[in-house]
DONUNU-413154 format. One line per field, with one value per atom (N, C-alpha, C): residue in one letter; residue number from 1; atom name; x, y, z negated. Coordinates in nm, 3 decimals. Layout:
N
residu	(A, ...)
num	(NUM, ...)
atome	(CA, ...)
xx	(X, ...)
yy	(Y, ...)
zz	(Z, ...)
END
This chain:
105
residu	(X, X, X, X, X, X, X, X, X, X, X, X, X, X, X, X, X, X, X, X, X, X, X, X, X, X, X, X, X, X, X, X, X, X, X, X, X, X, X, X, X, X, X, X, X, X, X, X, X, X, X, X, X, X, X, X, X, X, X, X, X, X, X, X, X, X, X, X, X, X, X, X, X, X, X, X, X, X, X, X, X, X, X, X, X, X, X, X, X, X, X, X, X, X, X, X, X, X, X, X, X, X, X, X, X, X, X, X, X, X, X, X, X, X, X, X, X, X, X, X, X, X, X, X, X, X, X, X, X, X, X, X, X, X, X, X, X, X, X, X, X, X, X, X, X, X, X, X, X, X, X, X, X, X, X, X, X, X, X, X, X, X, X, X, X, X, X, X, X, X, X, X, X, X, X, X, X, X, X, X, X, X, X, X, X, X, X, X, X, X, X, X, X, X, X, X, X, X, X, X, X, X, X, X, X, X, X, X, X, X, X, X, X, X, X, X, X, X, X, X, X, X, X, X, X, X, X, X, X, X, X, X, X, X, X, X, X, X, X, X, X, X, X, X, X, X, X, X, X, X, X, X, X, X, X, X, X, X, X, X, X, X, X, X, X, X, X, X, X, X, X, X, X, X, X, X, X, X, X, X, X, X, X, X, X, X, X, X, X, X, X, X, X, X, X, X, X, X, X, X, X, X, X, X, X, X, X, X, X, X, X, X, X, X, X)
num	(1, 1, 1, 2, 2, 2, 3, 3, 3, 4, 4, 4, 5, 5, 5, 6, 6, 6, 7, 7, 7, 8, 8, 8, 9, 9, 9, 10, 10, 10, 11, 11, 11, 12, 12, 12, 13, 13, 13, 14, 14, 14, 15, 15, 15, 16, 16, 16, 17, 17, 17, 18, 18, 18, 19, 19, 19, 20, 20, 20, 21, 21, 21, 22, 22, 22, 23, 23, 23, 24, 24, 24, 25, 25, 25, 26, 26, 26, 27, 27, 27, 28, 28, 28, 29, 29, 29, 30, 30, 30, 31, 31, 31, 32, 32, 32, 33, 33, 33, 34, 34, 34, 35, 35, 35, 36, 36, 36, 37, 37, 37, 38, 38, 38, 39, 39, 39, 40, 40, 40, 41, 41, 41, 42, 42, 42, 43, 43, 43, 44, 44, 44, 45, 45, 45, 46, 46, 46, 47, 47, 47, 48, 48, 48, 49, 49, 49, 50, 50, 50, 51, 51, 51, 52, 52, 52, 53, 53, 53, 54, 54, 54, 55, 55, 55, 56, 56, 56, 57, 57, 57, 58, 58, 58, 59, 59, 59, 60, 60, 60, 61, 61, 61, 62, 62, 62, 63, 63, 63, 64, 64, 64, 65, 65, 65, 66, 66, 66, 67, 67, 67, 68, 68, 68, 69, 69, 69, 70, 70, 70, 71, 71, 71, 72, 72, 72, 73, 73, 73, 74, 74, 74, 75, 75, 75, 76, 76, 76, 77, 77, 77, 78, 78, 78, 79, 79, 79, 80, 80, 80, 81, 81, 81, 82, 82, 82, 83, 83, 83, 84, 84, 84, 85, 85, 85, 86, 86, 86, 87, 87, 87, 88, 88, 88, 89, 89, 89, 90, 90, 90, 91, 91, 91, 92, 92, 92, 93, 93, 93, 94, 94, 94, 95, 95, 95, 96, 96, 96, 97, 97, 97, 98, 98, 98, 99, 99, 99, 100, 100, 100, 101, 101, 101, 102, 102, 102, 103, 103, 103, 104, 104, 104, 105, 105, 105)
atome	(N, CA, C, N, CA, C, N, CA, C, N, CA, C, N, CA, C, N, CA, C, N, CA, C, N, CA, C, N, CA, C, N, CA, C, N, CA, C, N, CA, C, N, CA, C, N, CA, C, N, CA, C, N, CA, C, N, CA, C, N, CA, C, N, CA, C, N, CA, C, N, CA, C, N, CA, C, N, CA, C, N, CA, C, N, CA, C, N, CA, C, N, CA, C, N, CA, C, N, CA, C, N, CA, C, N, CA, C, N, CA, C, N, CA, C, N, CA, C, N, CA, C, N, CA, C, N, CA, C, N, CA, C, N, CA, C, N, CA, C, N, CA, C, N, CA, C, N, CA, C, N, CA, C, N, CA, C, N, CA, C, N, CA, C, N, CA, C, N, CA, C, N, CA, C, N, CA, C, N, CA, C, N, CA, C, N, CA, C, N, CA, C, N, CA, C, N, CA, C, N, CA, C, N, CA, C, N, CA, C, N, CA, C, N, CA, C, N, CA, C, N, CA, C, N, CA, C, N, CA, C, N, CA, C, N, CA, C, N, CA, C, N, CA, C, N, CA, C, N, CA, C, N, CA, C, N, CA, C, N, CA, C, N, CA, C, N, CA, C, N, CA, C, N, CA, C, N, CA, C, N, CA, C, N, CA, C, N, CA, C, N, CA, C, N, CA, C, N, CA, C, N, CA, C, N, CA, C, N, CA, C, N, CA, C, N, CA, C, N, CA, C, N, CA, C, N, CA, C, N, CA, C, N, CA, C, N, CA, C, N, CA, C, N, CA, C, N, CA, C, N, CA, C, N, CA, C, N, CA, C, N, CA, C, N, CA, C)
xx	(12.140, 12.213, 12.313, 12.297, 12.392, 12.505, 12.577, 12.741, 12.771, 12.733, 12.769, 12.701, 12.613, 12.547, 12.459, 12.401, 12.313, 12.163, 12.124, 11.939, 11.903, 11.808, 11.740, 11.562, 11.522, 11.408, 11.335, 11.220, 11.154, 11.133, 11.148, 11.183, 11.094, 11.046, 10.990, 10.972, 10.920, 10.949, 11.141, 11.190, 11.339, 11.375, 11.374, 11.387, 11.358, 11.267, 11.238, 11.413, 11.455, 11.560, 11.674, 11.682, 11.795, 11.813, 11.676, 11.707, 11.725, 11.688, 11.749, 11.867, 11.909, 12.052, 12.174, 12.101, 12.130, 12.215, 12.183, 12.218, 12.151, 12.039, 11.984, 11.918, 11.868, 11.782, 11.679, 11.589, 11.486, 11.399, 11.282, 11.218, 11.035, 11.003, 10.859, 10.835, 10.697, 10.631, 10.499, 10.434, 10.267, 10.218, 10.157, 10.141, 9.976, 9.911, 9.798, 9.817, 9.631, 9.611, 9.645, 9.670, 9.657, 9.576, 9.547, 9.424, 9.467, 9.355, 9.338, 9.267, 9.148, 9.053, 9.030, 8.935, 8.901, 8.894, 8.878, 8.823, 8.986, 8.983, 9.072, 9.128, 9.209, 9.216, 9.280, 9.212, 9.289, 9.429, 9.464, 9.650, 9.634, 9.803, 9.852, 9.971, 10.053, 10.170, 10.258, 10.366, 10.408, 10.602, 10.596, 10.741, 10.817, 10.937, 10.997, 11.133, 11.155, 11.326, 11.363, 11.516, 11.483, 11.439, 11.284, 11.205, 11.094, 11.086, 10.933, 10.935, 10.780, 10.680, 10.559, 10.609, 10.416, 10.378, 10.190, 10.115, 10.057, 10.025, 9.939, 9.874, 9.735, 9.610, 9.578, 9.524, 9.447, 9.252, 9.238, 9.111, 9.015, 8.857, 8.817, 8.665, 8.582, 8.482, 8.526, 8.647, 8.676, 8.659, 8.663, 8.715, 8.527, 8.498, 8.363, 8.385, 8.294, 8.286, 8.344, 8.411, 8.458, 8.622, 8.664, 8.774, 8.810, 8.767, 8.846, 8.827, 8.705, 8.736, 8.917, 8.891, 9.030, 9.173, 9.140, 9.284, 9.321, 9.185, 9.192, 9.217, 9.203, 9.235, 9.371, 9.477, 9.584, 9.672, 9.625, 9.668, 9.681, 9.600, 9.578, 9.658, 9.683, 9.846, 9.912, 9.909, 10.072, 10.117, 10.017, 10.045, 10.077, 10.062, 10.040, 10.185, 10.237, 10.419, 10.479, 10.415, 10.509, 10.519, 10.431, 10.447, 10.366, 10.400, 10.336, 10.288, 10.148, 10.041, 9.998, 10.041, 10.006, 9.885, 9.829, 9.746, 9.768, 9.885, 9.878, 9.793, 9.860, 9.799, 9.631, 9.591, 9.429, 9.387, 9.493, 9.468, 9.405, 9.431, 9.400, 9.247, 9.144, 8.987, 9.024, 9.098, 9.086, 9.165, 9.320, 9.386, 9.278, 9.222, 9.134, 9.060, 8.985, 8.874, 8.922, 9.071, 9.118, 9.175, 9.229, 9.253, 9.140, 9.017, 8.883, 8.809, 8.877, 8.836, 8.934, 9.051, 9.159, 9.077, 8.999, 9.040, 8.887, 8.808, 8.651, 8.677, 8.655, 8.665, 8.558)
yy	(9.778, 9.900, 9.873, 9.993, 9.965, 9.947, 10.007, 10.005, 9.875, 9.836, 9.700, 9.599, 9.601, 9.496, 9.413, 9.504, 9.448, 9.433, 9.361, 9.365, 9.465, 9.536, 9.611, 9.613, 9.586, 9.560, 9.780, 9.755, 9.907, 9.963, 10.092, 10.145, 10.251, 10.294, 10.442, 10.510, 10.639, 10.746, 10.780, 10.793, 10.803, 10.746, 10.619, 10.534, 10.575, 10.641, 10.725, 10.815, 10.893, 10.971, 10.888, 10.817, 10.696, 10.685, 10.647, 10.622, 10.744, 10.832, 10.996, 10.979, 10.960, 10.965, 10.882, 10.777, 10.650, 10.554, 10.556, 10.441, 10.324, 10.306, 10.171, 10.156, 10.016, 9.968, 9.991, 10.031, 10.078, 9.928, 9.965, 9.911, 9.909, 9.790, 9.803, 9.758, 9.870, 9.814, 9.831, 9.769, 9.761, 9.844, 9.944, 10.054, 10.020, 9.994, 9.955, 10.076, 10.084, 10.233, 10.391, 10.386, 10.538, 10.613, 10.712, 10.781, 10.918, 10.938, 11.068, 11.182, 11.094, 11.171, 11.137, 11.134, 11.044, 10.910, 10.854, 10.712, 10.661, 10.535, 10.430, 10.419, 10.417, 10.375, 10.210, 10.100, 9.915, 10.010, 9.889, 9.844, 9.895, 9.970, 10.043, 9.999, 9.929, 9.935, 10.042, 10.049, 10.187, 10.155, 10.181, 10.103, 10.242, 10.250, 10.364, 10.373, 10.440, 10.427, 10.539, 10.625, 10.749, 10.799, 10.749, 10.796, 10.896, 10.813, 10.900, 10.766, 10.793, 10.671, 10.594, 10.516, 10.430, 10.372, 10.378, 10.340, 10.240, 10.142, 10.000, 9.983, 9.921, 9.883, 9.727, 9.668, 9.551, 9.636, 9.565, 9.648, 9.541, 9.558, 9.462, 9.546, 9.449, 9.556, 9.614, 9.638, 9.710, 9.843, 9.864, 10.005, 10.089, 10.149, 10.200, 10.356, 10.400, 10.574, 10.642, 10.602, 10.720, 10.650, 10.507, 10.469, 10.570, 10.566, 10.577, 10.760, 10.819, 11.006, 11.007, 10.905, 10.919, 10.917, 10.843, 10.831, 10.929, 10.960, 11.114, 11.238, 11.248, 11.331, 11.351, 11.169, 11.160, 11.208, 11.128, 11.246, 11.364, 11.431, 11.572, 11.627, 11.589, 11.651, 11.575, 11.490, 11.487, 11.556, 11.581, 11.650, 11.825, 11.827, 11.966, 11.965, 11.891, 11.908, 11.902, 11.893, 11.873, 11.773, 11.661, 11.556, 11.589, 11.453, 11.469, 11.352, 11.372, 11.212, 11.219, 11.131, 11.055, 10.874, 10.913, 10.707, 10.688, 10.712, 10.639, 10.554, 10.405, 10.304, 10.266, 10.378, 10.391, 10.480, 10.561, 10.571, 10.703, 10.780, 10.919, 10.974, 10.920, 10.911, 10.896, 10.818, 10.735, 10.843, 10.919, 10.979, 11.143, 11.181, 11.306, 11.302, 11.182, 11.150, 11.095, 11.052, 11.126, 11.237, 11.299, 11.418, 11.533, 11.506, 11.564, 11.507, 11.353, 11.324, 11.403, 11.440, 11.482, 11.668, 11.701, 11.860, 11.849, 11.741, 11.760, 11.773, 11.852, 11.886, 11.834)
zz	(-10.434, -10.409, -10.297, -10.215, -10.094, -10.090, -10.225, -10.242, -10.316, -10.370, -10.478, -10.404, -10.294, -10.224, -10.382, -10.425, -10.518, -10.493, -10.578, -10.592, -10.697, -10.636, -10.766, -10.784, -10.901, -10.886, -10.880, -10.785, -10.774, -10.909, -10.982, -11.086, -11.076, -10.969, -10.984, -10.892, -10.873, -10.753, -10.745, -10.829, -10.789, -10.738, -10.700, -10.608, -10.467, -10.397, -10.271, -10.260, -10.367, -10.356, -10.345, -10.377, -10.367, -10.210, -10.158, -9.991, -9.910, -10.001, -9.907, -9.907, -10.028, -10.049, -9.994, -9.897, -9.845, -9.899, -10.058, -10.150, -10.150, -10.112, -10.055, -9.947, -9.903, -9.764, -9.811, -9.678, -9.652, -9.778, -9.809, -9.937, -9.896, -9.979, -9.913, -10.056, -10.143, -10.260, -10.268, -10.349, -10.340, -10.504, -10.466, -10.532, -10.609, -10.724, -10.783, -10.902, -10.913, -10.959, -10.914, -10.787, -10.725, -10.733, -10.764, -10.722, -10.632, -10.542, -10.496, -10.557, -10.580, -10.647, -10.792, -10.786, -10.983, -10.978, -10.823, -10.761, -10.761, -10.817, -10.784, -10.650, -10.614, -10.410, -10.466, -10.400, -10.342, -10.356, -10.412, -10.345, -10.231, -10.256, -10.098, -10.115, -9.999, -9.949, -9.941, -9.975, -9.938, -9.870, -9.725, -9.707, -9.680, -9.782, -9.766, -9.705, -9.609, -9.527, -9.504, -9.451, -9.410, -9.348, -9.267, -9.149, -9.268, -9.368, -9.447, -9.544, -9.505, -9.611, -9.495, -9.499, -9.418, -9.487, -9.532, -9.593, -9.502, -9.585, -9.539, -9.617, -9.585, -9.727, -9.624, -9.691, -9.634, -9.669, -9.526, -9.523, -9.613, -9.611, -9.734, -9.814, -9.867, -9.945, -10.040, -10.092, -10.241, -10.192, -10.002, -9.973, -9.981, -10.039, -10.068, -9.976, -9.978, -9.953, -10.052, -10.175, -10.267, -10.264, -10.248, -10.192, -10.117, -9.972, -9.881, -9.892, -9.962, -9.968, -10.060, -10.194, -10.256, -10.146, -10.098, -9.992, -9.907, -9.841, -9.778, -9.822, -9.950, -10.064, -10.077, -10.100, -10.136, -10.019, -9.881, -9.801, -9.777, -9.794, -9.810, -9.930, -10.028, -10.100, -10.017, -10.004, -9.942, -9.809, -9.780, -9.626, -9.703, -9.814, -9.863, -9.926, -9.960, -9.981, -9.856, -9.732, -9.631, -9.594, -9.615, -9.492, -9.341, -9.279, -9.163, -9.163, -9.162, -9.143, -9.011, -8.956, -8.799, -8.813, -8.663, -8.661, -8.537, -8.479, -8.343, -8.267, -8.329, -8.323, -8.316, -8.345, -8.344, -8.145, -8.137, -8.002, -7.980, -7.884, -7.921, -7.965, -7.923, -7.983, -8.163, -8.176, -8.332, -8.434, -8.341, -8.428, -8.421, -8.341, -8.363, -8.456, -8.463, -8.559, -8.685, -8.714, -8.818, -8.879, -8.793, -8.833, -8.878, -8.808, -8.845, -8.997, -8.973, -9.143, -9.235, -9.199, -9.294, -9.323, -9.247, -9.273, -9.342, -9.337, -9.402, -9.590, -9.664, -9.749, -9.886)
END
């Protein structure tokens, strides 16, 4: 915690409101059992600060065709409360052709 200069171990989604609230440093946790869909999604990273949330996965065979629809899924609510999902780093070919995976239903 930012005021007591303490450690706190990750507790929950309230924890995201904490860093709105700018009671603690930005936080990075590894999230097991997500789902989007009915499908499991791998461990996801999830590093949270007051910019948002960035997701990280280690890529790998666990990621199947019903993996990676779940994730696209999970995106897709979350983009549906109001986030904003960006892939830069993939380069403008890469972020179209996700965004075209994001709207395939």
């Amino acid at each position: 915690m930012r005021a007591t200069r303490s450690e706190k171990s990750f507790s929950g989604p309230a924890d995201a409101l904490l860093m709105a609230e700018g009671l603690v440093d930005p936080f990075h946790v590894v999230l097991g059992g997500i789902r989007g869909t009915d499908q499991v999604i791998p461990d996801l990273g999830v590093f949270v600060s007051t910019d948002g949330l960035a997701l990280d996965y280690r890529m790998g065979p666990e990621w199947g065709k019903a993996e990676i629809e779940s994730f696209l899924e999970l995106l897709r609510k979350l983009h549906s409360l109001g986030g904003t999902i960006s892939s830069p780093w993939w380069g403008e070919d890469g972020e179209r052709d996700f965004h075209a995976a994001l709207k395939r239903c």
